[in-house]
Every structure is written in structure tokens, then in C-alpha cells.
C-alpha positions in Angstrom: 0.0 0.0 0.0 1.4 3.4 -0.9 -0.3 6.4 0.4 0.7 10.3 0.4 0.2 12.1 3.6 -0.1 15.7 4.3 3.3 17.8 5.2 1.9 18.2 9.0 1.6 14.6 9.3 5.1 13.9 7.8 6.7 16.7 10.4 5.4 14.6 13.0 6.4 11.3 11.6 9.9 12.6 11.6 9.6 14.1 14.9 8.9 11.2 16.2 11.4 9.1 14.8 14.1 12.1 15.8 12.8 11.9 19.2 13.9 8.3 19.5 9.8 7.4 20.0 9.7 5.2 16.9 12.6 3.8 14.9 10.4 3.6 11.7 7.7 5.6 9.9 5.9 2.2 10.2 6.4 2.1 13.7 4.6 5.7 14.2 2.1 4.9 11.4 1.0 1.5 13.3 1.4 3.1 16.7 -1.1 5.9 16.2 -3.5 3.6 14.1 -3.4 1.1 17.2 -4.2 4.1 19.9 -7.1 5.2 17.6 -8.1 1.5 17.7 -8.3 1.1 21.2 -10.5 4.1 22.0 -13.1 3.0 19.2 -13.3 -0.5 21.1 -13.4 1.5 25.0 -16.4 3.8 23.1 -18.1 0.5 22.8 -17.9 -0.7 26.6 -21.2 -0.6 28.2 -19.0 0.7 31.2 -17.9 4.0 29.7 -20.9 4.9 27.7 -22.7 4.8 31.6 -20.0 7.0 33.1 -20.1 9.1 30.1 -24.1 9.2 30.4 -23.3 10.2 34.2 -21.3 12.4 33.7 -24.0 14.1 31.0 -26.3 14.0 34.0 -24.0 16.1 36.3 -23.4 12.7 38.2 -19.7 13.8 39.0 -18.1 15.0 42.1 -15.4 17.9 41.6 -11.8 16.4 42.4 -10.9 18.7 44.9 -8.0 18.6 47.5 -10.4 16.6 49.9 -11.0 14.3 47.4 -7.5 13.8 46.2 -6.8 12.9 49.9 -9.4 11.0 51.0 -8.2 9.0 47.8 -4.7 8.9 49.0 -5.8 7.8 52.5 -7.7 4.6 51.2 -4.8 3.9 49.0 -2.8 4.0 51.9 -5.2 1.7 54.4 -5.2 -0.6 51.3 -9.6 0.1 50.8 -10.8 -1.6 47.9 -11.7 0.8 44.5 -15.7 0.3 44.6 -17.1 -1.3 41.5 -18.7 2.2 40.4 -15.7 3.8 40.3 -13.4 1.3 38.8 -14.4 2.8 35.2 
């Protein structure tokens, strides 16, 4: 397959190869291909449409700093992550 791609796309190829992230322009092409290929399939999980829908609701809760450590306190006692909070 031989396909042209715009000059933006072939700065960041070469970027990205310069960078030391990819050795090849194959190796960035498959890379981003395989990214956008994974968020497709987590758009289809019953699990994230729901939090997504929740979130649509204003089902959230800010993350403030009371949050952040009451999260860092039951990481620290070893608490389970509830099952409605795992996604």
C-alpha cells in the first residue's frame, strides 16, 4: 500500500522518529493507528458509555484537595476501588 500524507503529518512522523519514540515511519504509522483503535473499542464498553451518560447527568463530584486525599488515605489503608468507580 502506498499512500501520500499531508506535510503536518510527515513533520510529526519525523519528529517522532528524531525523538527516539519510533525507529520507523511504520512504527509511528502502526502506533497511532493502534491508539485510535483502542479508543473505538473502549467507546463500545457498556461501562464507559454509563459514566459518560453520568457524567451528562452532572453525576460527577469535583476532584478537589479533599478528594484527592481521601483518595490517598484509602490507597494508603489498602480500601478496595468500589465497583462504580473502577471505570
Amino acid at each position: 500500500m502506498q499512500i501520500t500524507l499531508p506535510p503536518h503529518i510527515q513533520s510529526y512522523i519525523k519528529e517522532q522518529i528524531e525523538t527516539g519514540r519510533h525507529e520507523t515511519e511504520q512504527d509511528v504509522i502502526v502506533d497511532v493507528f493502534e491508539q485510535v483503535m483502542h479508543d473505538y473499542d473502549a467507546m463500545s464498553d457498556p461501562k464507559v458509555l454509563e459514566a459518560i451518560a453520568q457524567a451528562d447527568r452532572g453525576e460527577t463530584r469535583e476532584l478537589t484537595e479533599e478528594v484527592w486525599n481521601e483518595i490517598r488515605e484509602d490507597a494508603r489503608l489498602g480500601k478496595p476501588i468500589p465497583d462504580d468507580v473502577k471505570y
